[in-house]
C-alpha positions as CSV (number, residue, x, y, z in Angstrom):
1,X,-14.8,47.6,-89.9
2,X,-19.0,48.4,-88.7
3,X,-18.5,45.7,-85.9
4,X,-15.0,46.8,-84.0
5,X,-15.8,50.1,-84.6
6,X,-19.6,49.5,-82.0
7,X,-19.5,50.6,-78.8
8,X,-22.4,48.5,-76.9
9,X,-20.4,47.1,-74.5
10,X,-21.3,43.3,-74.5
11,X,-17.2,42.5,-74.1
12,X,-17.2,44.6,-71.0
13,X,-20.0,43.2,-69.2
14,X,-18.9,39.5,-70.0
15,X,-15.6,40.6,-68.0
16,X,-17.5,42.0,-65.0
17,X,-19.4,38.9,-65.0
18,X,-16.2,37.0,-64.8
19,X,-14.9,39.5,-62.2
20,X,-18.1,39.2,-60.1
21,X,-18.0,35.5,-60.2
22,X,-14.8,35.3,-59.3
23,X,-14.9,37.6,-56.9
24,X,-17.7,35.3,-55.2
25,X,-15.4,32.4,-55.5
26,X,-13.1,34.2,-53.6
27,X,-15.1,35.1,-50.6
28,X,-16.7,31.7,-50.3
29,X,-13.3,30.3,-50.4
30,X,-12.1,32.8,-47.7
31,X,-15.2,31.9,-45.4
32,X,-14.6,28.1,-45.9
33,X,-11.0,28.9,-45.0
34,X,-11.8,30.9,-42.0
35,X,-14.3,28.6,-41.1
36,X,-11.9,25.7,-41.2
37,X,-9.5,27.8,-39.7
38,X,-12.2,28.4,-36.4
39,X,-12.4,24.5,-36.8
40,X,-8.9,23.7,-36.1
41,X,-8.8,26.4,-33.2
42,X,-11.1,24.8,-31.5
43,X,-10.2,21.1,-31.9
44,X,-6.6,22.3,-30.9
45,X,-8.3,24.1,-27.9
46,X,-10.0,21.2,-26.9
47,X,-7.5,18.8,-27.1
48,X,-5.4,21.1,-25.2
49,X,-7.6,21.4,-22.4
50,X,-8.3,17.2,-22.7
51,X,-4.5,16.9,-22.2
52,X,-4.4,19.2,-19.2
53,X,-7.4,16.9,-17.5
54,X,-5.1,13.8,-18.2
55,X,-2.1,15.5,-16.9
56,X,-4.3,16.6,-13.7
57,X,-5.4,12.7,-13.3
58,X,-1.9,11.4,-13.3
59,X,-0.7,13.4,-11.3
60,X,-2.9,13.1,-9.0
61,X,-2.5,9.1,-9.4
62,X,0.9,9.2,-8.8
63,X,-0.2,11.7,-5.7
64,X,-1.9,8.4,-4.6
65,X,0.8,6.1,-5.0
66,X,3.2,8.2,-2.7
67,X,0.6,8.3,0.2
68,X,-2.3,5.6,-0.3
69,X,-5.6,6.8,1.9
70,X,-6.3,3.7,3.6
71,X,-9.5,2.3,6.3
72,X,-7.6,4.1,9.0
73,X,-7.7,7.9,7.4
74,X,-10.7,9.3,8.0
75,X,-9.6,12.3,10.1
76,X,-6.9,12.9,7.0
77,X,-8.6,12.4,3.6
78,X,-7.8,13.4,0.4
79,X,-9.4,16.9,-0.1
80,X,-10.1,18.6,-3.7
81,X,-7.4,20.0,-5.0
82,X,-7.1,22.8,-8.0
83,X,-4.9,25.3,-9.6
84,X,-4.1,27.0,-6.5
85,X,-3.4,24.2,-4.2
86,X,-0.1,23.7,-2.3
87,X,-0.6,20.5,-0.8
88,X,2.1,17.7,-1.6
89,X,-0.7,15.8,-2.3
90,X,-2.4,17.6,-4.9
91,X,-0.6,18.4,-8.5
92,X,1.8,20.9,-9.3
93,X,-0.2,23.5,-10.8
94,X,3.0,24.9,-12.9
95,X,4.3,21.3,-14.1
96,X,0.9,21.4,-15.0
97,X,0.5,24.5,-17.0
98,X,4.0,23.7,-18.4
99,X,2.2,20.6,-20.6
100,X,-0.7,22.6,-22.1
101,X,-0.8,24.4,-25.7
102,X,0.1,28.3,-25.1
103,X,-3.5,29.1,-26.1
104,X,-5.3,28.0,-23.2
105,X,-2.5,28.2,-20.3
106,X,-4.3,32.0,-19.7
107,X,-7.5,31.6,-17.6
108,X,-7.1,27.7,-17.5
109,X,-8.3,26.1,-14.7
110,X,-8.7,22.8,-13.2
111,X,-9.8,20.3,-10.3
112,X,-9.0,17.0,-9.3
113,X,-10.7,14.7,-6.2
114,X,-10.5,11.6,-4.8
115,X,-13.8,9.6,-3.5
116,X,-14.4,5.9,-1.9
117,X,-15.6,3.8,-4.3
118,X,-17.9,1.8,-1.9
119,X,-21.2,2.6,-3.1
120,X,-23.9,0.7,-5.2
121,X,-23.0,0.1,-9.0
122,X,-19.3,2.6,-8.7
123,X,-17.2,-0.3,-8.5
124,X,-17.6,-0.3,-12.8
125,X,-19.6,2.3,-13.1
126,X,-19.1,6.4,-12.6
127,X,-22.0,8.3,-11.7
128,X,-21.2,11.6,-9.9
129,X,-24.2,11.7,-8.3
130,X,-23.2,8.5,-6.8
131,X,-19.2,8.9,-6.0
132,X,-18.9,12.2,-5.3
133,X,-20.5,12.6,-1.9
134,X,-17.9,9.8,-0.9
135,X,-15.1,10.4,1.5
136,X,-11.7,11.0,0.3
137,X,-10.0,7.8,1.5
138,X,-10.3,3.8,0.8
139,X,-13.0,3.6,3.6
140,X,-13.8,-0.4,3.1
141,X,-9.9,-1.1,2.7
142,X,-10.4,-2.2,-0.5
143,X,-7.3,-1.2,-2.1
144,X,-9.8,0.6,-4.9
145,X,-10.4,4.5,-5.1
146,X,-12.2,6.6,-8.0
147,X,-10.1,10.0,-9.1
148,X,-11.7,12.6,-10.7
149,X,-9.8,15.4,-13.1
150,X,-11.2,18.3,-15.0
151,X,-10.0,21.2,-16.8
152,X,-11.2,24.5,-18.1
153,X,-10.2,26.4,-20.6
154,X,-11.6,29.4,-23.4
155,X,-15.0,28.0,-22.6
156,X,-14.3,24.4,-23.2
157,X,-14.5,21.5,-19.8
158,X,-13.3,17.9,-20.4
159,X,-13.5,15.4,-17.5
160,X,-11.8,12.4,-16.8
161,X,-12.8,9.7,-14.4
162,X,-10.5,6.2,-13.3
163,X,-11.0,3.6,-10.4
164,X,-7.1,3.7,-9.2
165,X,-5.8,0.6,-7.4
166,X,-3.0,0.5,-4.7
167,X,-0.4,-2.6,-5.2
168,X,0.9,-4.8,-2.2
169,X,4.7,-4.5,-1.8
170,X,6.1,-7.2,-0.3
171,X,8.7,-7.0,2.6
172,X,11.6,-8.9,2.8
173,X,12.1,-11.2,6.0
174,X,13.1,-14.2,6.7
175,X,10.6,-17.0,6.6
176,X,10.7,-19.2,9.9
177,X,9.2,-20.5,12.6
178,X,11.3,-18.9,15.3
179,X,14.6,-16.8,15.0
180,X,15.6,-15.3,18.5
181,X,19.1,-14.4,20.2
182,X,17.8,-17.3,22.7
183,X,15.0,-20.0,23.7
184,X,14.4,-20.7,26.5
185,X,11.7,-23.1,27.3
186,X,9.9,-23.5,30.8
187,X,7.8,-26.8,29.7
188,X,10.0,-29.8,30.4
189,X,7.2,-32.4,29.2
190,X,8.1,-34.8,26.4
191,X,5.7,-33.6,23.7
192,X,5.7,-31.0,20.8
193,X,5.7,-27.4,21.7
194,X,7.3,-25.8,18.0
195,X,6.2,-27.2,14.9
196,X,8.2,-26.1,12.6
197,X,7.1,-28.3,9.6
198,X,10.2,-27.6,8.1
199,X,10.3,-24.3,8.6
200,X,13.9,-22.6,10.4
201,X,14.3,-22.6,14.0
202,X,17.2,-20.5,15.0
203,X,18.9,-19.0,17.5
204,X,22.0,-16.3,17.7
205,X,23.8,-18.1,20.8
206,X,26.1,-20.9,21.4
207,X,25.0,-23.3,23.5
208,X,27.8,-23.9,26.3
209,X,27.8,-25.4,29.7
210,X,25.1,-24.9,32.9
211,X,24.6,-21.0,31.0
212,X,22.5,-18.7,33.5
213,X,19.9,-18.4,30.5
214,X,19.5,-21.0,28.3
215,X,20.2,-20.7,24.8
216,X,18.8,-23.5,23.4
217,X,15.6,-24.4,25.2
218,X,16.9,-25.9,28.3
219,X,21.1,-25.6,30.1
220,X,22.9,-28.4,30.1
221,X,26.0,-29.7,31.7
222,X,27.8,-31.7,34.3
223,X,25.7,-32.1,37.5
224,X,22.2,-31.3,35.1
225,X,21.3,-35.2,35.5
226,X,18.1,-34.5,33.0
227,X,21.1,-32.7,30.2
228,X,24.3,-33.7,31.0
229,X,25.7,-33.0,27.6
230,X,25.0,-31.3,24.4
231,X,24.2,-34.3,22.9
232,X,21.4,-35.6,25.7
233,X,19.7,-32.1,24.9
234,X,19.6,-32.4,21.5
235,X,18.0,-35.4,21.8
236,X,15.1,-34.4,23.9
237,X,14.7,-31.6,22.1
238,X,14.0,-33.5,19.0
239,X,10.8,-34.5,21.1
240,X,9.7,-30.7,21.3
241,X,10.5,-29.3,18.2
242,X,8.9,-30.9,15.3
243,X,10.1,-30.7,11.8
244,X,13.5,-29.0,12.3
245,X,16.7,-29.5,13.9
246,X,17.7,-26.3,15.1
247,X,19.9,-24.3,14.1
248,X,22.8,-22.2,16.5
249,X,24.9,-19.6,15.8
250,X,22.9,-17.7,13.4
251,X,24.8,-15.3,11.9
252,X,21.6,-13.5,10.3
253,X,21.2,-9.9,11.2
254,X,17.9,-7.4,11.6
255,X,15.3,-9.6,9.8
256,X,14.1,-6.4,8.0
257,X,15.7,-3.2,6.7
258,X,14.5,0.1,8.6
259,X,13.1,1.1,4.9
260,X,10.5,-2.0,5.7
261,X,9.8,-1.1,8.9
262,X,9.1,2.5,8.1
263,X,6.6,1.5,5.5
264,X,4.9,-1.3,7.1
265,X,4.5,1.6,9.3
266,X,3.1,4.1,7.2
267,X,0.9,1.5,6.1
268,X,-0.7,0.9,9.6
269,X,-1.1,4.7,9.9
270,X,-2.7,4.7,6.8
271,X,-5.0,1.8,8.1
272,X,-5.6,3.1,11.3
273,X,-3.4,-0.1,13.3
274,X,-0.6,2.0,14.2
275,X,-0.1,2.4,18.0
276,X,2.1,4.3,20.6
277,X,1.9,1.9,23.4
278,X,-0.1,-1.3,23.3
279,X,-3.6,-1.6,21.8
280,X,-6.4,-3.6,23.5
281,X,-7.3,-7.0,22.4
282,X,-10.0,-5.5,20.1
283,X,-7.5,-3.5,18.2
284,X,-4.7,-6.5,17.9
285,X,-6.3,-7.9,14.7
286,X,-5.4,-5.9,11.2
287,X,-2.7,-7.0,8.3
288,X,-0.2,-4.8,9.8
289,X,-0.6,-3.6,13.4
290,X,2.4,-1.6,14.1
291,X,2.9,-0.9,18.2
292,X,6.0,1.7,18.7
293,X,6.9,0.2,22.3
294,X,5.2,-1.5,25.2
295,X,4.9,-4.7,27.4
296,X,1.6,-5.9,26.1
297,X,0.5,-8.9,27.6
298,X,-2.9,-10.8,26.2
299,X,-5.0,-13.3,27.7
300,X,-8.1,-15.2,27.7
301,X,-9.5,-16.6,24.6
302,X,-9.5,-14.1,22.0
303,X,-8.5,-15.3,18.6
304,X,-6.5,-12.6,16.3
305,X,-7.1,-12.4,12.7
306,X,-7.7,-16.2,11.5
307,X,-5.6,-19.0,9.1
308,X,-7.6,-17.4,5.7
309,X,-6.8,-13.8,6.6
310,X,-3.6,-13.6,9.0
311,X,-1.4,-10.7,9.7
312,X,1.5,-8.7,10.9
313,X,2.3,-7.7,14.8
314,X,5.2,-5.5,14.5
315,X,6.5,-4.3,18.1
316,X,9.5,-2.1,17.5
317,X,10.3,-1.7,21.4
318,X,9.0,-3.8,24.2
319,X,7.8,-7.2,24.7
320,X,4.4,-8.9,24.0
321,X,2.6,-12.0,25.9
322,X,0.4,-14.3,24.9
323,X,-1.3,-16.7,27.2
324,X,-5.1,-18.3,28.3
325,X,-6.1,-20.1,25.0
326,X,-5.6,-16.9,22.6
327,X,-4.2,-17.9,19.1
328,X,-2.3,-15.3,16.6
329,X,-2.5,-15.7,13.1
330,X,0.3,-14.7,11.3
331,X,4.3,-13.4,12.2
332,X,5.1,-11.9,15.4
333,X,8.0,-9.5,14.7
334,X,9.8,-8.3,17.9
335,X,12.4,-6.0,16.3
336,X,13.9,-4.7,19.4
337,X,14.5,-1.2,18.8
338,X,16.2,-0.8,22.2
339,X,18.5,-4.4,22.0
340,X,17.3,-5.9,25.5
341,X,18.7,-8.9,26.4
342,X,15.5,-10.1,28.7
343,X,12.4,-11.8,26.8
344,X,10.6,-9.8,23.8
345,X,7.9,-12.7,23.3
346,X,6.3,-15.0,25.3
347,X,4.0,-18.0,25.3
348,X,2.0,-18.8,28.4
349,X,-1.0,-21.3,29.2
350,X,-2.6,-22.8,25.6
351,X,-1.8,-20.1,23.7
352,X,-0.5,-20.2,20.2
353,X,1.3,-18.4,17.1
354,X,0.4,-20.0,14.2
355,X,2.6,-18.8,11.7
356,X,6.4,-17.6,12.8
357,X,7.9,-15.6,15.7
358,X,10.7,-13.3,14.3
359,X,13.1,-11.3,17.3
360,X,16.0,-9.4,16.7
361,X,19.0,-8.4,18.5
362,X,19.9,-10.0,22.0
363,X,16.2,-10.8,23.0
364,X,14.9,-14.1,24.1
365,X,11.4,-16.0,23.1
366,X,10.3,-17.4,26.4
367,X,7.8,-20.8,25.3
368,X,5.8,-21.7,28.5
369,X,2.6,-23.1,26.9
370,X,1.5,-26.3,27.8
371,X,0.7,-27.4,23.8
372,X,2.0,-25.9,20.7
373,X,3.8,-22.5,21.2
374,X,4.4,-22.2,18.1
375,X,3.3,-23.8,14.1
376,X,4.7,-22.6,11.2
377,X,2.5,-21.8,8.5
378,X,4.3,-20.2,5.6
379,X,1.3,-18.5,3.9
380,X,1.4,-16.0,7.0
381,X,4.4,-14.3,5.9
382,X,2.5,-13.3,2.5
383,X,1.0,-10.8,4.7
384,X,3.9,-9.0,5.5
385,X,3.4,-6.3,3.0
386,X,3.2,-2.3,2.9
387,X,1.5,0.1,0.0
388,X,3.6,0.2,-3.1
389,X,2.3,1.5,-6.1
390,X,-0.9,3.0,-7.2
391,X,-2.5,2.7,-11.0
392,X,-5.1,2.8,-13.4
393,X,-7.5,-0.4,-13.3
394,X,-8.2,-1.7,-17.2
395,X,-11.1,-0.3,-18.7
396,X,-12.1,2.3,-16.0
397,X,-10.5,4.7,-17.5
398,X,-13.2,7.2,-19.8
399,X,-14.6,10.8,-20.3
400,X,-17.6,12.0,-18.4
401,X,-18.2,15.3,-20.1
402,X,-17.0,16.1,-23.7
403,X,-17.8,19.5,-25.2
């Protein structure tokens, strides 16, 4: 009865103890929450902002892939683009914006660029100090460009860095050493002038009787005491074209779509080898040289592109001579925007196309060398390509600045 009867209060301070301890518990637990809480925010944040510097790169990648910035663009590079660009070249900013985490789409902000990677060490390694000061376009035609993306958001910068790389499309056309409307052929000696090595030789006419023009190399007919039939002709001709019989009444049409054309275009503005009228004998070498119309007419002893490296001579309009001892390597593609019915390529003196001659429509190839007009060589029409797509190289991809 003495003992519940004290008052000291020992049971009442053991409870406060317990109530202070706990009480400590509770706001360590509340700071550990908060501070994982602060944690979470963050990492979110960052990851948000990370995910708008990779949405900025692609974009700008695929950017690239719609327009590649080739040798020939230096008076149109790529400029910097950012959040409140309009260019079609640059990314949307709203698609963008659209992507990111609601917490950091206020005040975000972020740049993308596009630099040459022809400098010392860039072509696997990124060093700003290095790429930046490049131009914005593939100056040494290297099909290989370095991107830049970075974003900004609640204090927080990620960048991005990857060398892009622009694919070859390749054109469909018909792979031959000659398809014309008509040959006609001026040399009447007993040698080859068109070796096709087994390669098509073609022509859209049917050979008939003492025809003004000839359709197939030389006329023929009653009174022509060289020709006197179809069969006489054919016969000779077996002496001049090498490695084909040819072939008459082709029924093939425009040996490549306008689509083909208006890229292989784009690519030789791209390049710098597009023309208006026809370029000088200096400018006549390139992959694709692309001349919208004009009698050009070549001579001497230039030699343009070479077997290793040939290319494309696309003349939309016009006509285009060869003659001294100058060589081509690669197709000559005559495609006759206007339909003449006079010649659209023609062979004069030593000269020589070493890899196919390609004319559309009513036009004639007129083959007045004294040697080989014309050798097929196959591996020239692997040049007839435009820009396609543009991508990520492996293992260039990576993060330049983290925090």
């Amino acid at each position: 009865m003495t003992r519940a009867r004290e008052e000291s209060g020992f049971a009442l301070m053991t409870v406060m103890g317990v109530l202070v301890l706990m009480l400590s518990m509770g706001i360590s637990l509340a700071a550990i929450i908060d501070t994982q809480s602060d944690a979470s925010s963050g990492q979110r944040q960052r990851d948000s902002v990370f995910n708008l510097a990779e949405s900025a790169l692609g974009a700008q990648v695929s950017a690239l892939a719609r327009g590649w910035p080739g040798k020939g663009s230096g008076a149109n590079p790529y400029a910097a683009c950012t959040q409140t660009s309009t260019s079609s070249r640059c990314p949307d900013a709203p698609t963008l914006l659209r992507q990111v985490s609601p917490d950091v789409e206020t005040g975000a902000a972020w740049q993308t660029s596009v630099h040459d990677n022809d400098v010392s060490g860039s072509a696997a390694f990124y060093s700003d100090a290095l790429v930046m000061p490049r131009p914005g376009y593939d100056v040494n035609g290297d099909g290989r460009l370095w991107v830049r993306a970075s974003a900004t958001a609640k204090g927080r910068t990620r960048t991005l860095v990857a060398l892009v790389g622009v694919e070859q499309r390749e054109e469909a056309i018909p792979e031959a050493a000659l398809i014309a409307s008509r040959l006609d052929i001026t040399n009447n000696g007993n040698k080859p002038l068109i070796g096709a090595g087994g390669g098509l030789v073609a022509v859209r006419c049917t050979p008939a009787e003492l025809d003004t023009s000839p359709c197939l190399g030389h006329t023929f007919g009653a009174g022509n005491g060289r020709y006197p039939t179809l069969a006489d002709l054919l016969r000779f001709l077996a002496t001049q074209i090498s490695g084909a019989t040819p072939v008459t009444n082709y029924a093939g049409g425009a040996a490549m779509s306008p689509g083909a054309r208006e890229r292989l275009k784009a690519t030789a503005i791209a390049d710098g080898t597009y023309y208006a009228s026809c370029p000088s004998a200096a400018q006549l070498t390139g992959k694709i040289v692309y001349v919208e119309s004009g009698n050009c007419s070549y001579t001497g002893n230039d030699q343009f592109n070479s077997a290793t490296a040939p290319g494309v001579l696309l003349l939309n309009s016009g006509s285009i001579s060869f003659g001294g001892t100058t060589k081509f390597h690669g197709v000559v593609y005559a495609a006759n925007a206007a339909d003449g019915a006079g010649w659209a390529v023609q062979t004069m003196g030593n000269a020589l196309v070493s890899g196919g001659v390609i004319i559309d429509g009513q036009a004639t190839m007129l083959a007045g060398s004294s040697g080989l007009n014309i050798v097929y060589d196959p591996n020239a029409f692997r040049a007839v390509a435009s820009y396609g797509s543009a991508g990520v190289l492996q293992n260039t991809w990576r993060e330049i600045n983290k925090l």
